[in-house]
C-alpha positions as MATLAB code, in Angstrom:
seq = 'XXXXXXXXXXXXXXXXXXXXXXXXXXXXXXXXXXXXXXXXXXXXXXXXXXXXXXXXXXXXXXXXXXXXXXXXXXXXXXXXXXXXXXXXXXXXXXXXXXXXXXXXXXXXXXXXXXXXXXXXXXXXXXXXXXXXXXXXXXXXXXXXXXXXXXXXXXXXXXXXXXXXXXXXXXXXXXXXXXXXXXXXXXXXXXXXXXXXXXXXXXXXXXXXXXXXXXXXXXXXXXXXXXXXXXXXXXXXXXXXXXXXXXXXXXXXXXXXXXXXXXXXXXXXXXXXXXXXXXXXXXXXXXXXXXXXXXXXXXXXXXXXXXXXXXXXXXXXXXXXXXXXXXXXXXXXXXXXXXXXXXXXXXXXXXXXXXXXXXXXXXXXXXXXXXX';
ca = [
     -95.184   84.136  -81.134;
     -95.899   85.902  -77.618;
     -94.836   89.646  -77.081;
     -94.562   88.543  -73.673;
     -92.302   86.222  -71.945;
     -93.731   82.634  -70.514;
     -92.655   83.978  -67.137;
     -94.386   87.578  -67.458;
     -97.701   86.045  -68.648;
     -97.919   83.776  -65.505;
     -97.342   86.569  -63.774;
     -99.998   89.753  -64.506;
     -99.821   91.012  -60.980;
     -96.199   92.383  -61.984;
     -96.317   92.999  -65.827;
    -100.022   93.625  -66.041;
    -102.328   90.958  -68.259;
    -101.283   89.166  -71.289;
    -102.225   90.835  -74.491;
    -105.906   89.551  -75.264;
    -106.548   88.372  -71.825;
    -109.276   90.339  -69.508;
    -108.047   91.173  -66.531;
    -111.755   91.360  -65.101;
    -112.292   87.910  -66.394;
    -110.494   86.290  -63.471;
    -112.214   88.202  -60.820;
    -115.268   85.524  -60.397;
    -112.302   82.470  -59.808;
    -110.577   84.803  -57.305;
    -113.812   85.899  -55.187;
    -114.780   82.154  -55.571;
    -111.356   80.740  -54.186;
    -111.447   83.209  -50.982;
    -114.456   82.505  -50.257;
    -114.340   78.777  -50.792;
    -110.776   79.079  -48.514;
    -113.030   80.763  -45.604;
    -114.178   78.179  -42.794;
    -117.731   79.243  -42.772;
    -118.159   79.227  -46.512;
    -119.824   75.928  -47.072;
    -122.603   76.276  -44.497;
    -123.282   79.779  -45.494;
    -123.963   78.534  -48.792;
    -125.873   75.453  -47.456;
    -128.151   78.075  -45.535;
    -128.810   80.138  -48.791;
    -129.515   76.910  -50.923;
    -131.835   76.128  -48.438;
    -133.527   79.380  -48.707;
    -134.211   79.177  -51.909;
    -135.448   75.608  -52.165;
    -138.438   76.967  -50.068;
    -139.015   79.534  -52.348;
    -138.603   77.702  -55.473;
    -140.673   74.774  -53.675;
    -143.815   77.066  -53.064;
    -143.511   77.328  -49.125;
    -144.829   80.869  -49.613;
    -145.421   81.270  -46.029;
    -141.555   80.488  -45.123;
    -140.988   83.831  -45.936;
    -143.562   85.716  -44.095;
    -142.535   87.707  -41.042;
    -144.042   84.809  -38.217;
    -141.890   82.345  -40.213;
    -138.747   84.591  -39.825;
    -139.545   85.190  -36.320;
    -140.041   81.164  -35.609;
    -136.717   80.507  -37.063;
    -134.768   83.444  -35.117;
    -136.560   82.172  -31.770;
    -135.711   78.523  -32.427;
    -131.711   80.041  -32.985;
    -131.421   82.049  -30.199;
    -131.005   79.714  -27.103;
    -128.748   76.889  -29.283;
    -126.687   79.757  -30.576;
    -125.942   80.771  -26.918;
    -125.027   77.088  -25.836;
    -123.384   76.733  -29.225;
    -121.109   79.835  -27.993;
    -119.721   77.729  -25.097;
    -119.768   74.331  -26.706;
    -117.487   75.624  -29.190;
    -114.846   76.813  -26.736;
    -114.791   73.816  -25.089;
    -114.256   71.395  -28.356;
    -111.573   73.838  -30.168;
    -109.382   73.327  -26.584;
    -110.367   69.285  -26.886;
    -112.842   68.403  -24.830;
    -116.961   68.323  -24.702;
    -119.275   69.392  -22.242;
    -122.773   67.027  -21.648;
    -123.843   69.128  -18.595;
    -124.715   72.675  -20.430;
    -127.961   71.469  -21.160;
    -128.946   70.364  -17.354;
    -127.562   73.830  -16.436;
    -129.967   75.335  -18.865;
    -132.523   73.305  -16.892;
    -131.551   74.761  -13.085;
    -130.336   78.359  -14.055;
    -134.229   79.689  -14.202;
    -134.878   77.797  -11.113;
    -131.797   79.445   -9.218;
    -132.479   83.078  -10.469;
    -136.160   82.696   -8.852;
    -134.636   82.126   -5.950;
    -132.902   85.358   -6.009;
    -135.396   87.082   -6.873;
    -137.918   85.881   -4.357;
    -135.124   86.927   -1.870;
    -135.195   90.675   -3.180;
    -132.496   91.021   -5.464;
    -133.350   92.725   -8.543;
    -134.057   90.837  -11.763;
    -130.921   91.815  -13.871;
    -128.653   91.329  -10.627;
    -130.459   87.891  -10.265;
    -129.803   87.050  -13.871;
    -125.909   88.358  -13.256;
    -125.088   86.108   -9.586;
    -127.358   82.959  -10.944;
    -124.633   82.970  -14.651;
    -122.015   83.446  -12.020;
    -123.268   80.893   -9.768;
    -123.396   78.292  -12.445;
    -119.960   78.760  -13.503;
    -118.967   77.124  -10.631;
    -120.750   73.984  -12.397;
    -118.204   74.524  -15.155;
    -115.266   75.014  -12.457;
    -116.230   71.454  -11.382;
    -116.147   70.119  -14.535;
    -112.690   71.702  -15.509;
    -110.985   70.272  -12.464;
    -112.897   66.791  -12.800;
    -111.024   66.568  -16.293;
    -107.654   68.846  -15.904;
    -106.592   67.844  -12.434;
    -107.873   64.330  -11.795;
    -107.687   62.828  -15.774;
    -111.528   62.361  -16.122;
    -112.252   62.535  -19.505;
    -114.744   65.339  -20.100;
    -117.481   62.872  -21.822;
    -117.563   61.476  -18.511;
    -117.234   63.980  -16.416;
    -119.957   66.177  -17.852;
    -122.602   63.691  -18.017;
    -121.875   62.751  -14.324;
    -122.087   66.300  -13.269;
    -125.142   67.009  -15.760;
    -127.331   64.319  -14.142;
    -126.096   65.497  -10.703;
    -127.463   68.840  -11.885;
    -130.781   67.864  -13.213;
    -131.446   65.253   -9.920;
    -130.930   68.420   -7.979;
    -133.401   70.616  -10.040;
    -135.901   67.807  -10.057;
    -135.541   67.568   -6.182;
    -136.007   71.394   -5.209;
    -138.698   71.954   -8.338;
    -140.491   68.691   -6.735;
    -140.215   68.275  -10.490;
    -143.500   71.039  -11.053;
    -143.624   73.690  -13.274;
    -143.488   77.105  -11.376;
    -144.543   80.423  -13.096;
    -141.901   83.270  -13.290;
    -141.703   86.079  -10.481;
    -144.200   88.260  -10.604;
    -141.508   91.380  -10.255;
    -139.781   90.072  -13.593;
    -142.205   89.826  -15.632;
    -141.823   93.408  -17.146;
    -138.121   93.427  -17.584;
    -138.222   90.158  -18.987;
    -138.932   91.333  -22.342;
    -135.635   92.177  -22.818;
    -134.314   88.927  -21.767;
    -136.793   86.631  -24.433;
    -140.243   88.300  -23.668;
    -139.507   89.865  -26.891;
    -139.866   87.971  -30.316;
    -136.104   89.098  -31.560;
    -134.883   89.341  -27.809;
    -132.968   86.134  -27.930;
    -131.474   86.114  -31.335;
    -130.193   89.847  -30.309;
    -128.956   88.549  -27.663;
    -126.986   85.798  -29.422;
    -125.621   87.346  -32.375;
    -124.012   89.663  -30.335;
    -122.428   87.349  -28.369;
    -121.428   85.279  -31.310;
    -119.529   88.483  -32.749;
    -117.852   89.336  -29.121;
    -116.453   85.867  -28.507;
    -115.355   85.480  -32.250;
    -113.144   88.095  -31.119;
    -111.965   86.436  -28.353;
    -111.343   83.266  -30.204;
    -109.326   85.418  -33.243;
    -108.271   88.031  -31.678;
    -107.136   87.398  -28.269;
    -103.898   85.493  -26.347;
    -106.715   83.349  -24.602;
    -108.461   82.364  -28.208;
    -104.585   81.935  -29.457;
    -103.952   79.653  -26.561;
    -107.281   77.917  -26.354;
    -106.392   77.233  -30.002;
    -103.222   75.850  -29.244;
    -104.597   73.141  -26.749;
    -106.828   71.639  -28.738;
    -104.528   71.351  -31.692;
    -101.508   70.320  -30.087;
    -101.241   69.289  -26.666;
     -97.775   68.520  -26.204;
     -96.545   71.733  -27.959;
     -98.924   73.566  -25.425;
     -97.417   73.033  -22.279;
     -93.916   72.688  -24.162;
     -94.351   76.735  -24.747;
     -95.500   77.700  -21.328;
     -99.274   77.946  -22.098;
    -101.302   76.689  -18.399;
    -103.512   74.458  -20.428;
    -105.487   73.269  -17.193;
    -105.981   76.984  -16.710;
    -107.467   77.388  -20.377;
    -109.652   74.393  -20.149;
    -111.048   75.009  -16.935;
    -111.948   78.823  -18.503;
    -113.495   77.595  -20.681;
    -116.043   74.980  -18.800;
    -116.835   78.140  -16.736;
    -117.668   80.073  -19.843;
    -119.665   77.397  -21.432;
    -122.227   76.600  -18.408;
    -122.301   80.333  -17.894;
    -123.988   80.230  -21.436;
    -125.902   77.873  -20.481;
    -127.357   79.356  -17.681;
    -128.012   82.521  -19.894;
    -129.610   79.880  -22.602;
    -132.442   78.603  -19.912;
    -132.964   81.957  -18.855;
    -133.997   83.621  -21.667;
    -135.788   80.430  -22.282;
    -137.995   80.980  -19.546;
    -138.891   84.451  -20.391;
    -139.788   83.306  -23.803;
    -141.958   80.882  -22.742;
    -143.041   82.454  -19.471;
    -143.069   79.443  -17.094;
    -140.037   77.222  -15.200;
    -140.044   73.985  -16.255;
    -137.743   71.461  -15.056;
    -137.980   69.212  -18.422;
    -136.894   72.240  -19.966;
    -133.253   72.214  -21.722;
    -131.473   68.697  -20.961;
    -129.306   66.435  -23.214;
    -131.782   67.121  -26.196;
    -130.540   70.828  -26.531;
    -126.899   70.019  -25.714;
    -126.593   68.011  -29.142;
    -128.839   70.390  -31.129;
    -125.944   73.152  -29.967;
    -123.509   70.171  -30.893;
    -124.856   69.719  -34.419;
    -124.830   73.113  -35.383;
    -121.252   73.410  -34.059;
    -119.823   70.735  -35.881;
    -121.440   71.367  -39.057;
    -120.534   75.185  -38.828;
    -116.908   73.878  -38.840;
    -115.491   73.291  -35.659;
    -113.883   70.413  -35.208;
    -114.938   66.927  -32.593;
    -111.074   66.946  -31.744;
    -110.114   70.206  -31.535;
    -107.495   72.682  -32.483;
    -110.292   73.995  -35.186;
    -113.736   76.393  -34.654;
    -115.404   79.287  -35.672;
    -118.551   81.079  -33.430;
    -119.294   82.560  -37.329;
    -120.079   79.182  -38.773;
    -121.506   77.881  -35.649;
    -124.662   80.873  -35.658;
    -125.330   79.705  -39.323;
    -125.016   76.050  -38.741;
    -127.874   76.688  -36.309;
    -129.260   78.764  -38.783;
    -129.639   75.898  -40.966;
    -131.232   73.400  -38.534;
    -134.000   76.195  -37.875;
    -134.732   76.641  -41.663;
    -134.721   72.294  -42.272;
    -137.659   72.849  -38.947;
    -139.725   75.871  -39.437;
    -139.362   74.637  -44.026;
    -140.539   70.935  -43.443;
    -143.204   71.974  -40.805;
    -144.851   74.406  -43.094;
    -144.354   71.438  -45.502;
    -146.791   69.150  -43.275;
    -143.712   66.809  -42.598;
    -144.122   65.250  -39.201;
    -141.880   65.065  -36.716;
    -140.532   61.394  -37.327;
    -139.702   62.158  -40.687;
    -138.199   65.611  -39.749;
    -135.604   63.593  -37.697;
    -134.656   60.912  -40.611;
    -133.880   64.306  -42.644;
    -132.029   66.356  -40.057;
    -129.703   63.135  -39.500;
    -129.546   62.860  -43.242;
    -129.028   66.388  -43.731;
    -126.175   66.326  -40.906;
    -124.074   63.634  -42.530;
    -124.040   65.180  -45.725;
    -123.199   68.704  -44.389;
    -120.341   66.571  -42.186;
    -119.140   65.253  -45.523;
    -119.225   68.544  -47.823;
    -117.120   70.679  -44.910;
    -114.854   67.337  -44.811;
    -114.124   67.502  -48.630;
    -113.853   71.111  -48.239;
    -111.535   71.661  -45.339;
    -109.216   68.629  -47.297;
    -109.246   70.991  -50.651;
    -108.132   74.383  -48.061;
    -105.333   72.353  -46.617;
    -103.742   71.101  -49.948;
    -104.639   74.296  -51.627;
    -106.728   73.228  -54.507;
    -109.837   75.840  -53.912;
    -108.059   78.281  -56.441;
    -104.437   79.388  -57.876;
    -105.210   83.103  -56.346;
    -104.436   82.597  -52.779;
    -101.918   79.679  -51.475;
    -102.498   77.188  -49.211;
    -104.043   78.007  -46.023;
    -103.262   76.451  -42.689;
    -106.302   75.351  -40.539;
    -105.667   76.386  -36.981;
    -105.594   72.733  -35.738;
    -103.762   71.192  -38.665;
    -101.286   74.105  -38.365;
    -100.571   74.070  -35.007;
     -97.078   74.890  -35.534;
     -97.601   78.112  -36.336;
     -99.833   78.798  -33.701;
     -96.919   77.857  -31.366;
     -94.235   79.883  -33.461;
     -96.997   82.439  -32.574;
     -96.795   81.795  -28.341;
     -92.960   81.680  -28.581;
     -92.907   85.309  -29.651;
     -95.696   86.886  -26.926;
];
């Protein structure tokens, strides 16, 4: 028979561990089930599987220092976009037109330039400038019921005409006067992955830590309960467009640093669901309530190791694409599984169930009620 009751031996956290149990022996469960109950756990373990399927697989050379560098330069700009795209789809909407703002920002900060403002002011009015894309957007969908799908790829191919019509749609080589400081703004071969991992870490804060994450939150997961508490949702969405083709201005200017020429094919729809893909299969959510800027930066992670692997691999391009769709779905369907195990609390007995922010909306708004 036990020297210890039923109750007590359920229970080592108050009587200490059952005679002949190790208490160290349930460490590896616990770690396993908060990590596993973290949002960004299954695509940070996709990304380190991946890494060493290269190096089991004998692609020596992903691991050299050009590889590294091919991979952070391929992250940078779709991390940046991904920053904005995420804000927009935890509030419940999606924004098509980042990508043709990508495509005008360089074009708009030469202009500025040329008329003798200096290059970091340039790069500071041309983000603020293409805000006001995202301002249109925001209004388009808040105040006259356009849904954003729409609205964006309207205003996205208004966007690109215009670029194509003031570009005569010709390449045109960076100011002469910018060429120095543009080092710092993707010259460099880490510039742009700087650049975007510490943006990823400031607006994580924002969307964790702040009333506007909290509210922005909120909107996406429950609409209704929103307004009901006295959040201005139209106020939050719009925000948020801003913020997003803001990014996306910064995205095609660092671009054009890095590659040291304008181009007006540059950036378009192509990049908007790269930045897309690497959202949604870093966690966040197609209808809302649910993100994470953590998850995003190593969902895009992963789609530059499946390039710069395969490519070393001699894989061409068509078959690249039939594996980065594959590869997509069956992220998609892991987090799916996943985020169904955190909700009904089955990813270990050590912690209880966690709500998701857009599942558990309720709480958020419990939260809102008490500001």
């Amino acid at each position: 028979m036990s020297d210890v009751s039923d109750t007590a031996e359920r229970s080592p956290e108050i009587t200490g561990p059952a005679p002949g149990r190790s208490r160290g022996s349930s460490v590896l469960p616990r770690i396993s089930a908060i990590f596993l109950n973290q949002r960004e756990a299954s695509i940070t373990a996709i990304a380190v599987i991946l890494f060493v399927y290269f190096w089991a697989s004998g692609t020596s050379h992903f691991f050299s220092h050009g590889s590294f560098v091919n991979i952070a330069q391929y992250m940078g700009p779709y991390v940046i976009i991904g920053i904005g795209l995420v804000l927009v789809m935890v509030c419940g909407e999606i924004d098509l037109s980042v990508g043709f703002v990508w495509t005008l920002s360089p074009f708009i900060m030469h202009f500025f330039v040329d008329s003798g403002l200096p290059t970091v002011l340039a790069i500071v009015v041309t983000v603020l400038v293409c805000s006001v894309i995202g301002l249109i957007n925001g209004v388009v969908t808040t105040v006259f019921g356009v849904p954003s799908l729409i609205t964006t790829l309207g205003t996205g191919y208004l966007v690109y005409g215009y670029t194509l019509t003031v570009s005569a749609a010709q390449q045109i080589n960076l100011p002469t006067q910018s060429v120095g400081i543009g080092r710092w703004f993707g010259g460099e071969a880490w510039s742009e992955i700087i650049w975007a991992s510490v943006l990823v870490l400031l607006f994580h804060i924002l969307l964790t830590r702040t009333r506007w994450g909290l509210y922005t939150v909120s909107v996406g997961g429950n609409l209704l309960g929103a307004r009901e508490s006295g959040i201005k949702v139209n106020r939050i969405k719009i925000g948020n467009f801003m913020m997003c083709s803001s990014l996306g201005a910064l995205a095609g200017i660092l671009e054009a640093f890095k590659n040291d020429i304008i181009d007006p094919s540059a950036g378009q729809l192509a990049v908007v669901l790269v930045g897309i893909a690497g959202a949604v299969i870093g966690g966040t959510a197609m209808l809302g309530g649910v993100g994470t800027m953590i998850g995003m930066w190593f969902g895009v992670l992963v789609l530059g190791e499946l390039q710069d692997g395969f490519n070393l691999r001699g894989i061409s391009s068509d078959k690249y694409l039939i594996i980065l769709g594959a590869a997509i779905l069956v992220f998609m369907i892991v987090n799916t599984y996943l985020s169904k195990l955190r909700g009904s609390g089955r990813l270990g007995s050590s912690s209880p169930p966690r709500r998701t922010s857009g599942r558990g909306s309720g709480a958020v708004i419990n939260q809102i009620t008490k500001l």
